[in-house]
C-alpha positions in Angstrom: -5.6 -7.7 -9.3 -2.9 -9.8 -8.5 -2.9 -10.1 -4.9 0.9 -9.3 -4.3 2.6 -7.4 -1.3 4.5 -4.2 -2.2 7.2 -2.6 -1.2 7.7 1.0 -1.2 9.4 4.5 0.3 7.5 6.1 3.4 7.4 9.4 1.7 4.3 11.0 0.3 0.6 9.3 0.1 2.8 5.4 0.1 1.8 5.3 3.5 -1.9 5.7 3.0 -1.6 2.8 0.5 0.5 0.3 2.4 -0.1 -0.7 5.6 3.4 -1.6 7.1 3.7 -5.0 7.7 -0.1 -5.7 6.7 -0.3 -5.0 3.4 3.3 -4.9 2.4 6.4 -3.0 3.6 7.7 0.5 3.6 11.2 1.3 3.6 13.1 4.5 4.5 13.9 6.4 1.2 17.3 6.1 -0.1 17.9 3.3 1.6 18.9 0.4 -0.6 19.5 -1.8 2.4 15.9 -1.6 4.2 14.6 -2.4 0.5 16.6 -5.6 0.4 15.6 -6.5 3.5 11.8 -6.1 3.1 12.0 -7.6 -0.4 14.4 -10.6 1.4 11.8 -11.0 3.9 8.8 -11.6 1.5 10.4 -13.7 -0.4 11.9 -15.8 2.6 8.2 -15.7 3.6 6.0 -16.6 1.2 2.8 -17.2 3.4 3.0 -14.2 5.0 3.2 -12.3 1.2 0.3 -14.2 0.2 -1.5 -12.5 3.7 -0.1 -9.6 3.1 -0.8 -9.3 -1.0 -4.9 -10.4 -0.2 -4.8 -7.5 2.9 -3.5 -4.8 0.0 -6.1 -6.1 -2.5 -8.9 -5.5 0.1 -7.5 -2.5 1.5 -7.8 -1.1 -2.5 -11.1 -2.5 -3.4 -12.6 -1.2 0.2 -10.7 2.8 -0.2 -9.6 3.3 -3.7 -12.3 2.5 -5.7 -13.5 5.2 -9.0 -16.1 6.0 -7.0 -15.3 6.0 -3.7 -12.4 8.7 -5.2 -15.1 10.8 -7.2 -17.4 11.2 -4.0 -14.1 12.5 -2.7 -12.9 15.1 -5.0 -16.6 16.1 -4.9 -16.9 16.6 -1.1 -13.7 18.2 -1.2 -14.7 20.5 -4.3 -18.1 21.5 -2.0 -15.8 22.6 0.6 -13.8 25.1 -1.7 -16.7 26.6 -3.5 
């Protein structure tokens, strides 16, 4: 992984990824400005990326991993059937 902060739209399951301001930024959608801002600002900032590109790696490895998922969609397919 390569440990960088994202950026991306506060629509959908992005916010469950991205912690605002932790792990990276998240910008209104269709909102070209708020994009350059939050990709201005980690660039302008590079310590604060590198904080915030480790806190998204974590966040990933501790949430997202196969089979953290599989246990999920399991649980979840338990509760259907």
């Amino acid at each position: 992984m390569c440990c960088r902060p994202v950026v991306g739209p506060r629509i959908g399951g992005v916010p469950e990824v991205i912690s605002d301001g932790v792990s990276g930024c998240l910008v209104e959608p269709d909102d070209p400005e708020s994009l350059m801002v939050a990709v201005d600002g980690l660039l302008s900032d590079p310590d604060a990326a590198q904080r915030m590109g480790l806190a998204g790696r974590e966040k990933v490895l501790n949430n997202f991993s196969y089979s953290r998922i599989a246990k999920k969609i399991v649980e979840q397919m338990k509760q259907v059937i």
